[in-house]
C-alpha positions as CSV (number, residue, x, y, z in Angstrom):
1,X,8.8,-54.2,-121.7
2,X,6.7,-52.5,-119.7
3,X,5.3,-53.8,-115.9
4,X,2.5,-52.9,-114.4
5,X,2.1,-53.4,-110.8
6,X,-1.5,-53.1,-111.0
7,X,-3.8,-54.9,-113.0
8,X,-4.4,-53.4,-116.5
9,X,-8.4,-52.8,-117.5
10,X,-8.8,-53.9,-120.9
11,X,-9.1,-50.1,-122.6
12,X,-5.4,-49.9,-120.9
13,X,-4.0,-53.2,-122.7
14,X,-5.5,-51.8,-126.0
15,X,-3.5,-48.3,-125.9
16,X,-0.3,-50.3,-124.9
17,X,-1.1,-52.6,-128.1
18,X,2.3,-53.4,-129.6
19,X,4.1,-53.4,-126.6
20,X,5.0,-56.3,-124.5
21,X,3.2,-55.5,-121.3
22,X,3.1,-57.9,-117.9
23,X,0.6,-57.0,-115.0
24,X,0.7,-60.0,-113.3
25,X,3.5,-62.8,-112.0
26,X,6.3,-60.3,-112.1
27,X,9.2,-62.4,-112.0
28,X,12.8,-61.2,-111.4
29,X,13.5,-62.3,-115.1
30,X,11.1,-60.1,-116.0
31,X,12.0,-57.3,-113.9
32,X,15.5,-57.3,-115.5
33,X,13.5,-56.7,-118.8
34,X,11.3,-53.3,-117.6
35,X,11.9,-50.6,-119.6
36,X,8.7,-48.9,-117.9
37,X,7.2,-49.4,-114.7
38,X,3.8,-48.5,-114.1
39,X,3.1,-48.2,-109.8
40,X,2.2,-46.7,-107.0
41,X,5.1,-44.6,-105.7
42,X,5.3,-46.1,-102.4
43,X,5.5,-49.6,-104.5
44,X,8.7,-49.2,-105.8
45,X,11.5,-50.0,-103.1
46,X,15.6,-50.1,-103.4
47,X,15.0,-54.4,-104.2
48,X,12.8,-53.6,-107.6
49,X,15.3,-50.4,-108.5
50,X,18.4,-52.8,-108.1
51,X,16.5,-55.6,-109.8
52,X,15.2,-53.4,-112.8
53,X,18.6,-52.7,-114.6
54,X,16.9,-51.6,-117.9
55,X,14.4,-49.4,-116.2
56,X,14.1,-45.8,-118.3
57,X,11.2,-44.1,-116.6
58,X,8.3,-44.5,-113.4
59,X,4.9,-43.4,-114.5
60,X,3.2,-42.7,-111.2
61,X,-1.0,-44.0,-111.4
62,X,-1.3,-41.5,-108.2
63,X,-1.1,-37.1,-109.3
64,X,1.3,-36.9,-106.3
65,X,5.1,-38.5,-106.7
66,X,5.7,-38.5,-103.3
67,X,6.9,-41.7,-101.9
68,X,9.4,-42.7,-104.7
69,X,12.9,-44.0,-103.1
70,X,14.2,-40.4,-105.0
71,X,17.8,-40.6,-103.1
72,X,18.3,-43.8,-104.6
73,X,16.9,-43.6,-107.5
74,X,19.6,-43.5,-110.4
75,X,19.1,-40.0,-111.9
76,X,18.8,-41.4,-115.7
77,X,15.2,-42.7,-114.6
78,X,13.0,-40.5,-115.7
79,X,9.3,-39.9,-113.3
80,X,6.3,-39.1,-114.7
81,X,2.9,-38.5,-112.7
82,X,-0.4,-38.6,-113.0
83,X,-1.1,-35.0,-112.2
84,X,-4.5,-34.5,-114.2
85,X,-6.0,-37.5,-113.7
86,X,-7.8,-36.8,-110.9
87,X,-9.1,-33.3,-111.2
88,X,-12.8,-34.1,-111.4
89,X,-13.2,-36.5,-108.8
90,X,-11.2,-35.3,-106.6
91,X,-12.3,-31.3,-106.7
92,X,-15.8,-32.7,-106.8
93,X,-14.8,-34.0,-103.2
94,X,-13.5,-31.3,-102.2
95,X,-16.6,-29.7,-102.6
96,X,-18.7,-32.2,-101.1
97,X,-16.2,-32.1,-97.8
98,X,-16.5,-28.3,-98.3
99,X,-20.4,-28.1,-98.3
100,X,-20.3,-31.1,-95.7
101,X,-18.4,-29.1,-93.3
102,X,-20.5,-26.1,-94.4
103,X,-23.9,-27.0,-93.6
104,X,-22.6,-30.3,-91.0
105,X,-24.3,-33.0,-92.9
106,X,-24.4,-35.9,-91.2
107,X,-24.8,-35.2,-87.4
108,X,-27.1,-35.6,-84.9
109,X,-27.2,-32.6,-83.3
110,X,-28.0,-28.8,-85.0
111,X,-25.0,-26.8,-85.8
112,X,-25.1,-23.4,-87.2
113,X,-24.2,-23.2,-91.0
114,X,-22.2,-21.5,-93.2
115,X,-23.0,-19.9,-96.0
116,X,-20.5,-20.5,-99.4
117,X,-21.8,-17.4,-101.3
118,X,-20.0,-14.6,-102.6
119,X,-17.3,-15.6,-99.7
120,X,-13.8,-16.1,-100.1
121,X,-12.5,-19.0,-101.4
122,X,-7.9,-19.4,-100.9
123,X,-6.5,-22.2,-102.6
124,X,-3.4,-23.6,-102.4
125,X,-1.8,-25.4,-105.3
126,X,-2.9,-24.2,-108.8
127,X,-2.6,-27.5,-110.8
128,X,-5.2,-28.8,-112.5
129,X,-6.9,-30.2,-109.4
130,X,-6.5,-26.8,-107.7
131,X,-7.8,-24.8,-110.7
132,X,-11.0,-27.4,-110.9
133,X,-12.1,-26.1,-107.5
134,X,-11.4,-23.0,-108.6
135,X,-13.8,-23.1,-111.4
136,X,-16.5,-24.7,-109.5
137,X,-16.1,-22.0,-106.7
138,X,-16.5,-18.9,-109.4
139,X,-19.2,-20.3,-111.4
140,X,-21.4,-22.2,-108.8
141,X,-20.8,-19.5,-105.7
142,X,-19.6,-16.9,-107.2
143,X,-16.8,-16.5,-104.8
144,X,-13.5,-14.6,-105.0
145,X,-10.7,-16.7,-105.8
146,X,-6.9,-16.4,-104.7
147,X,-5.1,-18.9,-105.1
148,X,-1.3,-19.9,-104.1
149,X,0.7,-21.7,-106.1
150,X,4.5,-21.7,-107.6
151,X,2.5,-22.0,-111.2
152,X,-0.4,-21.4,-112.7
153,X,-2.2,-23.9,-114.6
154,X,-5.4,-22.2,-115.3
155,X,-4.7,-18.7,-114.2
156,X,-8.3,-17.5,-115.5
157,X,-9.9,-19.3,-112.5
158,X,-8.3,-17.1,-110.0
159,X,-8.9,-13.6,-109.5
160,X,-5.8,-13.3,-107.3
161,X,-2.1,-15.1,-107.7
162,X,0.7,-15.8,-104.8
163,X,3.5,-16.9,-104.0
164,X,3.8,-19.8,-101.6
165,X,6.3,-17.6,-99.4
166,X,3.2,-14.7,-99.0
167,X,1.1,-17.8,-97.8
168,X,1.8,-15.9,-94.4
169,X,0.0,-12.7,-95.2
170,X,-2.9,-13.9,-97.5
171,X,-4.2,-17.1,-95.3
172,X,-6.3,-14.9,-93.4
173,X,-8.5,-13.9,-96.0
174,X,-10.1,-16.9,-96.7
175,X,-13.3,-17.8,-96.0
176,X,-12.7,-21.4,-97.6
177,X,-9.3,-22.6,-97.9
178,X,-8.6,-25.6,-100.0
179,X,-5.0,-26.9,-99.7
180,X,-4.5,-29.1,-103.0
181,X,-0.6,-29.2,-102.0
182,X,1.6,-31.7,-103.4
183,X,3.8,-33.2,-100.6
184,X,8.0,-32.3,-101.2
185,X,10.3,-30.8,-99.7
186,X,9.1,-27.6,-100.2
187,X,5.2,-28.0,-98.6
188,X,5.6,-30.2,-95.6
189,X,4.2,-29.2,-92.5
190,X,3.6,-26.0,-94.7
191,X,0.4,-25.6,-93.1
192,X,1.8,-25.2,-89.1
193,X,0.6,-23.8,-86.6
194,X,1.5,-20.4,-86.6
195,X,0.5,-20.0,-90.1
196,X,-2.8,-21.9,-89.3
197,X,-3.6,-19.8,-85.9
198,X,-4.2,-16.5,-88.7
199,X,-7.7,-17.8,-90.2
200,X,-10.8,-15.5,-90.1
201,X,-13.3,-16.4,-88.0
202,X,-16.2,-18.9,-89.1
203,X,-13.2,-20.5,-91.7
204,X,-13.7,-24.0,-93.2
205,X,-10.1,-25.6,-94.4
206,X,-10.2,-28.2,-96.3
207,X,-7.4,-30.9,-97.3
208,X,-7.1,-33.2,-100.4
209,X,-3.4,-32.8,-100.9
210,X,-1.9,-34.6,-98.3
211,X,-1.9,-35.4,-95.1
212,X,1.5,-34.4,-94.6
213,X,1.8,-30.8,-95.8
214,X,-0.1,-29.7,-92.4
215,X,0.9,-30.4,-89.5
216,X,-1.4,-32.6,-87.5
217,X,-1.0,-31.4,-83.9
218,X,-1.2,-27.8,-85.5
219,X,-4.7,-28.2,-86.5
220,X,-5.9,-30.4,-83.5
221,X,-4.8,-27.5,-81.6
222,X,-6.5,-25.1,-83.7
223,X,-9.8,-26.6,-83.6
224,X,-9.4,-27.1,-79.7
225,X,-9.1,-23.4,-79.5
226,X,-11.8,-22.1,-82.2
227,X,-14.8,-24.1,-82.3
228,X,-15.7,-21.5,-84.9
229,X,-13.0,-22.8,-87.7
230,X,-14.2,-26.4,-89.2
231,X,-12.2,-28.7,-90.9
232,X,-12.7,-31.5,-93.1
233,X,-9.9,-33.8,-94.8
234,X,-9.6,-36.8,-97.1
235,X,-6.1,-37.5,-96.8
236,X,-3.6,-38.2,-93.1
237,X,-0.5,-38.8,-92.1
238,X,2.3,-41.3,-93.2
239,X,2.9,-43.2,-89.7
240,X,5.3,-46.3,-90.0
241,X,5.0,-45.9,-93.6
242,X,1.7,-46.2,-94.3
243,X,-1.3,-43.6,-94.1
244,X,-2.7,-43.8,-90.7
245,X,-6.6,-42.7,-90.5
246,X,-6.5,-43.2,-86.7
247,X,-6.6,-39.7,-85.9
248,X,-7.4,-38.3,-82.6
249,X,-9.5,-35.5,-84.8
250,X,-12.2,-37.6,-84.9
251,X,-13.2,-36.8,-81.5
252,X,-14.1,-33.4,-82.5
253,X,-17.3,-31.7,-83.4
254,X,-15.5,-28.9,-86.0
255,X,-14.3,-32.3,-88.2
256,X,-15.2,-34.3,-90.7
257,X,-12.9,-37.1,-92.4
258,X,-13.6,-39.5,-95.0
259,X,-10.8,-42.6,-95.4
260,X,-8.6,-41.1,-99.0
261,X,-11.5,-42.2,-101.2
262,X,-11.5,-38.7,-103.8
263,X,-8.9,-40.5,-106.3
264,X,-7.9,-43.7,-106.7
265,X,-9.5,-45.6,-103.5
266,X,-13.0,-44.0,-104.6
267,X,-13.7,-47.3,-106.7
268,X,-13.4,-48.9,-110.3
269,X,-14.4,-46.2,-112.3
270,X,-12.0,-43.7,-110.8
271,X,-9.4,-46.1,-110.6
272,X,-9.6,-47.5,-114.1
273,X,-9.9,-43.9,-115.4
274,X,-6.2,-42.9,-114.2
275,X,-4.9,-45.5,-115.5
276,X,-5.9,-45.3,-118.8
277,X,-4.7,-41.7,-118.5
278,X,-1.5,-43.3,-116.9
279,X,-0.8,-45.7,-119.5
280,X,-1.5,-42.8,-122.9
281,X,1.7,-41.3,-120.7
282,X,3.7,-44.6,-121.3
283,X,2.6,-44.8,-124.9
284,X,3.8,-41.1,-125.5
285,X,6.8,-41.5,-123.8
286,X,7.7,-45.2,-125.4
287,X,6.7,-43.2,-129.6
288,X,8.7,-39.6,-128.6
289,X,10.7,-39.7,-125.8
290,X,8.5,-37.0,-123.5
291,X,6.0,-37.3,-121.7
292,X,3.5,-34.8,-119.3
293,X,4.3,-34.4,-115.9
294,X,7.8,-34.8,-115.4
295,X,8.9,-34.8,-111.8
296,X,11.7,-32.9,-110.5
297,X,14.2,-34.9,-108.4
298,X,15.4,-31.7,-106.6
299,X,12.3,-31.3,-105.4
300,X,12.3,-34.3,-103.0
301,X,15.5,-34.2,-102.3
């Protein structure tokens, strides 16, 4: 059986034709029964894990894992995301918060701009949302590309590759830096102060990662210090375990925010579309066993 804890577009149901599928009324009866669960991460709790004795595998609808209970999750659950299924909406945010920030659409009073141009652009986090800003910036800017990843996806879109641990010694080079981070154990607070307090002058950082791989007193005080370096974000910080927009950035000229709407809270068609994408993972996974985007336990752990 397979659960959904969202509510399946019809294009979904058709894919999972065959299977017994519930997306609605899930009963503890039928929770015994999962062999799947479909969710967001921060969805599934220790009551549903305990409950779910047949469960097999957690196929994330979000590209970021982050949230799952991992250190009490039984390690024979297997955790797929939904890394991919986002890349065009959300790197065409990113660019919109880039060229936003850029050229300070939206305010009242004249700002100087920047230009994009044959400029630097850093990213951080080469996966397939990372390497769709990457593209955009070479072909629409024609901007230098390094990016800074563990791995790769598209290596062709960046001119130079890094390590996370030289983050240190490349961040200062960037003229645009895009953090597309994946929150574990290894990225938060990544983006600190002291890492943060090495950008060029007249830098733009943008985040669609999340909130927590930066740390959010580090970049407050950042933009206190250098009205010169803008910042513009679409994702904030977990507080009392939910994403808390009420950030004391707001009251500052060098940001812009919008409220986590590049994936999944951007509307239907975004929505629906990961899900689809979501539920082709199940069906893979349910006919041979693998699936894309397996998540590694040690990582969060």
């Amino acid at each position: 059986m397979i659960i959904s804890f969202v509510k399946l577009p019809e294009e979904a149901k058709k894919i999972l034709k065959g299977y017994e599928v519930v997306d609605g009324n899930i009963t503890d009866e039928i929770l015994q029964k999962a062999k799947v669960i479909l969710a967001f991460p921060r969805t599934i709790n220790e009551t549903i894990i305990k409950k779910a004795k047949n469960l097999e595998a957690i196929q994330t609808i979000t590209a970021g894992a982050d949230g799952l209970p991992y250190s009490i999750l039984p390690r024979n659950i297997k955790v797929f995301s939904n890394a991919g299924a986002f890349n065009h909406s959300v790197s065409e945010h990113a660019w919109a918060l880039i060229l936003g920030v850029a050229k300070m659409v939206g305010r009242k009073k004249a700002h100087r701009t920047y230009l994009l141009h044959k400029k630097i652009l850093l990213i951080l986090g080469a996966g397939e949302i990372g390497s769709e800003i990457a593209r955009i910036g070479k072909q629409a800017f024609f901007m230098h590309v390094i990016g800074v990843s563990r791995t790769f996806k598209y290596p062709q879109y960046f001119d130079e590759k890094y390590n996370p641990n030289e983050l240190s010694e490349v961040i200062s080079r960037g003229d645009v830096i895009v953090n597309a981070l994946p929150l574990n154990k290894y990225t938060e607070r990544i983006l600190n102060y002291e890492i943060l307090r090495k950008v060029k002058e007249n830098c733009i950082i943008v985040n669609i990662g999340r909130g927590d791989t930066m740390d959010e007193d580090g970049i407050y005080k950042l933009l206190k210090e250098r009205p010169d370096v803008r910042f513009a974000t679409d994702v904030f910080w977990i507080k009392e375990g939910r994403e808390d927009f009420d950030s004391k950035l707001w009251e500052l000229d060098n940001f812009m925010g919008t409220l986590h709407i590049a994936g999944a809270g951007g509307g239907e068609e975004v929505m629906n579309y990961a899900i689809i994408e979501a539920v082709k993972n199940i069906r893979q996974y349910l006919e041979t066993g693998k699936a894309r985007n397996p998540v590694k336990f040690e990582d969060y752990l």
